[in-house]
C-alpha positions in Angstrom: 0.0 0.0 0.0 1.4 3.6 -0.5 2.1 6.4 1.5 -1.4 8.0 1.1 -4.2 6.5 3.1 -7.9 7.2 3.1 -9.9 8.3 5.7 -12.2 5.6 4.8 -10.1 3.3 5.0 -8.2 5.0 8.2 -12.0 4.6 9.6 -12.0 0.9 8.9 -9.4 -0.2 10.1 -9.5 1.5 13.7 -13.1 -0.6 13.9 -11.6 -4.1 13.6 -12.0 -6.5 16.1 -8.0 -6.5 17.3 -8.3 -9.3 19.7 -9.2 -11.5 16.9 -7.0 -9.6 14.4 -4.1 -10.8 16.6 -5.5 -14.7 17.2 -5.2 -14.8 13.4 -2.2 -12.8 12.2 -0.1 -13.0 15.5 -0.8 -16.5 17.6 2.5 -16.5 18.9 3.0 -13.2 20.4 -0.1 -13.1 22.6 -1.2 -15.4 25.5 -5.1 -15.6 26.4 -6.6 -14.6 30.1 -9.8 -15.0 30.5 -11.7 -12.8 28.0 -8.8 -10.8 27.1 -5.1 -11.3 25.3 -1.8 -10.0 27.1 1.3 -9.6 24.8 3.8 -11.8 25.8 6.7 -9.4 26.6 4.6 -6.7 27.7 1.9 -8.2 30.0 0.5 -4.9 31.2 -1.2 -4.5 27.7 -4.8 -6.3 27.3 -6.9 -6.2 24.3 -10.6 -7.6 24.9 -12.7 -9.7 23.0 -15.4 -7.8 21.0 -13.4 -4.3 21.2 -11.4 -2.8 18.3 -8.8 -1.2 20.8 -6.4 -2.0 23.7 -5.5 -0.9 27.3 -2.0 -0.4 28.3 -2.5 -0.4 32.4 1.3 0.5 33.3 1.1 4.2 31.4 -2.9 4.3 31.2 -2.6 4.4 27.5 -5.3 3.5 25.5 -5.8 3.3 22.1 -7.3 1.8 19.1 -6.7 -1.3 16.2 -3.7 1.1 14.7 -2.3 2.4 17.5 -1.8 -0.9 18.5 0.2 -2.3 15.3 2.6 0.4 15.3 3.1 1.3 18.7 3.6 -2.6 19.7 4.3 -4.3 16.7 7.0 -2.2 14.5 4.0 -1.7 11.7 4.2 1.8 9.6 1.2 3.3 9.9 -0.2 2.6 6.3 0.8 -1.1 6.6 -1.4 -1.5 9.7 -4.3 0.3 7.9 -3.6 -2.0 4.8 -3.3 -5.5 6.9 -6.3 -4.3 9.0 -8.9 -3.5 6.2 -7.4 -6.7 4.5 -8.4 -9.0 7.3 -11.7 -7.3 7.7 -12.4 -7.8 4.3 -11.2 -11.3 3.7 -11.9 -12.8 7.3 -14.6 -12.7 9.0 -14.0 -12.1 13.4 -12.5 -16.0 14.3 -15.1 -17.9 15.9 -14.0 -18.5 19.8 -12.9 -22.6 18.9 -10.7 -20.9 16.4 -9.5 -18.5 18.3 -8.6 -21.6 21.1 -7.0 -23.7 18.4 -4.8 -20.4 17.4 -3.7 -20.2 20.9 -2.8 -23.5 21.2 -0.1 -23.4 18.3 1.2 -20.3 19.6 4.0 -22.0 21.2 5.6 -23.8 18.2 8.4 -21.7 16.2 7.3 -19.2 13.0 8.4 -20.3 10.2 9.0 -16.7 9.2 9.3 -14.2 11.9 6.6 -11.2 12.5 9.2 -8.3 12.4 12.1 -7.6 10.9 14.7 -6.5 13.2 17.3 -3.6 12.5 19.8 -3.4 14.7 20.5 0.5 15.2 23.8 1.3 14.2 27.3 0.7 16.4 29.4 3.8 17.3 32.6 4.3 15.5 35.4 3.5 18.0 35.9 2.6 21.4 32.6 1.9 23.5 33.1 4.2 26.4 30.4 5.0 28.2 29.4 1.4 27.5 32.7 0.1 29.3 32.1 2.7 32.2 28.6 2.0 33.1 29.1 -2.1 32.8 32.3 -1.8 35.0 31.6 0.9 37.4 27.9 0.8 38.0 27.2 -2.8 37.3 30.4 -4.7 38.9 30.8 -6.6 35.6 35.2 -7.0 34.8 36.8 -5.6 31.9 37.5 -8.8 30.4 34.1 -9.9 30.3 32.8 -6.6 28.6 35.5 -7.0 26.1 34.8 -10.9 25.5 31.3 -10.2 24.9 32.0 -7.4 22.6 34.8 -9.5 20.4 31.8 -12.2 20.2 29.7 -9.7 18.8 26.9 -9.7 21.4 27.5 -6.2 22.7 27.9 -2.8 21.7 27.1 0.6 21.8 24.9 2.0 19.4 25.5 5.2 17.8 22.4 7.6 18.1 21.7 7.5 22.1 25.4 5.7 23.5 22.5 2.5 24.2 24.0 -0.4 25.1 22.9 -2.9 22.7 22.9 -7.0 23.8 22.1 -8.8 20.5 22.2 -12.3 19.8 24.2 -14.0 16.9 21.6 -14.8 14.7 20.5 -10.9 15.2 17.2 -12.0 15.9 16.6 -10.4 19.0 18.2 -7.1 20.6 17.9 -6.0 24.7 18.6 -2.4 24.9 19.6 -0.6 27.9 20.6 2.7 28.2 24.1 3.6 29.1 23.7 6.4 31.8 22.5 5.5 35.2 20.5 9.0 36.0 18.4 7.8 32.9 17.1 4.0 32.9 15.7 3.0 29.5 15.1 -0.5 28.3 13.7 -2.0 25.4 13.4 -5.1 23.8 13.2 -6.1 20.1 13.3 -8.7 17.9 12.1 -10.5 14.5 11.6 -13.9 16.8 9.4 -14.8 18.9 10.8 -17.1 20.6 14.5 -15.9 19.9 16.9 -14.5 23.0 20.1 -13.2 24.1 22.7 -15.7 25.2 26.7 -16.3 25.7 28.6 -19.0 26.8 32.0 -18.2 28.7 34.4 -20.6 27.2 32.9 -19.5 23.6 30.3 -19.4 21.5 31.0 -22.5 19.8 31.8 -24.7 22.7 29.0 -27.1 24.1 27.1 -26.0 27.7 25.8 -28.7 30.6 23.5 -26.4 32.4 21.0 -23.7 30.6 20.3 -21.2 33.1 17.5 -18.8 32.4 17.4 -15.0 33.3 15.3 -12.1 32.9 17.7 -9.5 31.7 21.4 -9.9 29.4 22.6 -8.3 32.7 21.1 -10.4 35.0 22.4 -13.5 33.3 26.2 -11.9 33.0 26.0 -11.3 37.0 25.0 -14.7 37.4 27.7 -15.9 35.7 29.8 -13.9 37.8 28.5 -14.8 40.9 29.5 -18.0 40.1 32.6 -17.7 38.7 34.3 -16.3 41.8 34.7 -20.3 43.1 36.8 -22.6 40.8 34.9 -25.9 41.6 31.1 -25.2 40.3 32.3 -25.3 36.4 30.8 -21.8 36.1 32.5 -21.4 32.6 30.4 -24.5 31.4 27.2 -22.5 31.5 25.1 -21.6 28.5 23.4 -18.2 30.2 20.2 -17.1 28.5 18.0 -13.6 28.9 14.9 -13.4 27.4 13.6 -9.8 27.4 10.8 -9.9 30.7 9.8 -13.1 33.0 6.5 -13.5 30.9 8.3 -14.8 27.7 7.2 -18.5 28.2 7.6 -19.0 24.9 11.2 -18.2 25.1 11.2 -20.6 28.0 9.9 -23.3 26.0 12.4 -23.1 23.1 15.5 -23.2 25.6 13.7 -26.2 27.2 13.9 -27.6 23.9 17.0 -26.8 23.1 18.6 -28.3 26.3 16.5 -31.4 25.5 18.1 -31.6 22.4 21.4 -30.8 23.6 21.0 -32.9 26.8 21.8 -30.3 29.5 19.7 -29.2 32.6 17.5 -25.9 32.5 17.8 -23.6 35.9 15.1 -20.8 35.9 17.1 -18.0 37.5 14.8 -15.4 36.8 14.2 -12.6 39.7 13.2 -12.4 43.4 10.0 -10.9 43.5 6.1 -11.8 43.0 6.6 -12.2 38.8 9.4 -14.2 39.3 7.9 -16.9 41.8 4.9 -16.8 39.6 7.3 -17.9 36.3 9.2 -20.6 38.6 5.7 -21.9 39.2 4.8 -22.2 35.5 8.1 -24.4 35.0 7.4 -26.9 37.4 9.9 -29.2 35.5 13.0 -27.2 36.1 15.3 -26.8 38.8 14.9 -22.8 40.4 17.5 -20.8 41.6 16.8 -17.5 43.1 18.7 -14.9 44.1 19.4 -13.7 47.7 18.6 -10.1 46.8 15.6 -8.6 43.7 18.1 -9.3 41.0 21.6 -11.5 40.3 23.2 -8.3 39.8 22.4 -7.0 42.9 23.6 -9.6 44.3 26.8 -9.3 42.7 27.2 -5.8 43.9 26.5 -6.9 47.7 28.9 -9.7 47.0 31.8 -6.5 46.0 30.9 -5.1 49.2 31.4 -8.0 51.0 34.6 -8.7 49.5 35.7 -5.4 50.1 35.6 -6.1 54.4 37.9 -8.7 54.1 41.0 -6.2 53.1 42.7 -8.5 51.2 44.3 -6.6 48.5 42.5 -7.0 45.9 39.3 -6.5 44.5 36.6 -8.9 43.8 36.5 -7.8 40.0 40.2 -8.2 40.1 39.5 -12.1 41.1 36.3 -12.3 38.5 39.1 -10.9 35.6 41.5 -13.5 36.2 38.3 -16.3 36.3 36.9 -15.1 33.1 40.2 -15.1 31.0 41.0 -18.2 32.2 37.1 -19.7 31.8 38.0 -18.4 28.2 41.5 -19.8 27.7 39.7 -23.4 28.3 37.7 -23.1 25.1 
């Protein structure tokens, strides 16, 4: 469709039903509650049955069919008119068994993704402010900010210094902004069901434990946390975030994966009331949980603690020397 949309059309398409809009087009990136649909890595937005519009309850947003498709689903805004009017022209509202049977498929893998993902572009040079938030503000060694950078999971992206945690097959992106006074997160990606990861010894090299965070960072501290003792193979880890606690479908492709692999899965998402509720859905896994909200936290507190015994050095000093050598392994 071209730039130019009509009003009539414009009209039309704000009118269609979007719950069943999104049953049809978008199974796998909406879960079902009741007589509503929650996004899966954004449960705070709902979209009833019968209603052309949505309700986002974390910023009281509302809005209608359109809004919806480009504010949540990277459509421009003549594409979502076109794919709206489309469906209400072509297909008639799903029936409710329809609607069921969607839902239930909404778990296997697309075989072409939603999206397309464009990763925003890297700064030119050293990634400063990048290197000084990771180290200083997050406890995370040198090494391991450069390891992950050489492996091409991390930089800093050029427009607003965002750190950018992107996986291989640059089909999914966590961004996090790089200054402290001014948190900003966002997740992207052309997969449903894709996710960050790393592996210490190397991407190449073949993991015994999947361990499943909520955040790149969180899963990085993790790693950390463990690293500091030389005899619980720490470096043998493959550490997975996947963009928010409510991506089961995430979940259920690592669980896959390790099947296939024949590793464990650890759920190692955070401490809190979202977290215990995710650990609850994955009955069949073992559940770590960290000490304080986050693993990162808990890294920090763990520097701190470090730092009473005045023995010379510094915990990150000990966690650079583990990481090079977890590395040297590979």
């Amino acid at each position: 469709m071209g730039q130019w949309v009509s009003k009539t059309d414009s009209r039309r398409a704000r009118r269609v039903c979007l719950y069943d809009f999104l049953l049809s087009r978008h199974p796998g990136d909406v879960e079902q509650e009741g007589d509503s649909l929650r996004l899966r890595w954004n449960h705070s937005v709902s979209i009833k049955s019968g209603y052309a519009g949505f309700t986002d309850f974390s910023s009281k947003d509302t809005g209608n069919a359109v809004d919806c498709l480009t504010n949540y689903f990277d459509y421009e805004f003549p594409d979502a008119v076109a794919a709206l009017c489309e469906f209400a022209s072509g297909h008639e509202p799903a029936k409710m068994h329809q609607a069921e049977k969607a839902l239930m498929n909404a778990t296997k893998r697309p075989q072409e993704p939603h999206r397309v993902l464009i990763p925003p572009e890297p700064v030119q040079g050293p990634y400063r402010q990048l290197s000084a938030y990771l180290t200083q503000q997050r406890g995370i060694p040198p090494a391991l900010v450069q390891i992950l950078v050489d492996d091409g999971i991390l930089y800093q992206e050029k427009e607003h210094n965002n750190m950018v945690f992107i996986n291989p097959s640059r089909t999914f992106a966590e961004l996090r902004g790089s200054n402290s006074f001014k948190p900003f997160h966002q997740v992207a990606f052309s997969d449903p069901t894709a996710f960050w990861w790393f592996k210490p010894r190397g991407l190449d090299t073949i993991p015994t434990v999947a361990y499943i965070c909520e955040g790149a960072i969180d899963a990085i501290s993790l790693y950390l946390v463990r690293a500091g003792t030389k005899i619980n193979h720490a470096e043998q880890g493959l550490y997975c975030a996947i963009g928010g606690v409510a991506n089961q479908q995430r979940i259920d492709r690592i669980k896959n994966y390790a099947a296939d692999a024949g590793c464990q899965v650890v759920i190692a998402v955070d401490n809190d009331k979202a977290g215990e509720q995710c650990r609850q859905r994955n009955p069949d896994c073992r559940a770590w949980i960290p000490r304080l909200k986050d693993w990162n936290e808990g890294l920090l507190q763990q520097e701190k603690d470090f730092q009473k015994l005045e023995c010379g050095f510094s915990l990150v000093d000990l966690l650079n020397d583990a990481v090079k050598r977890h590395r040297k392994r590979s």
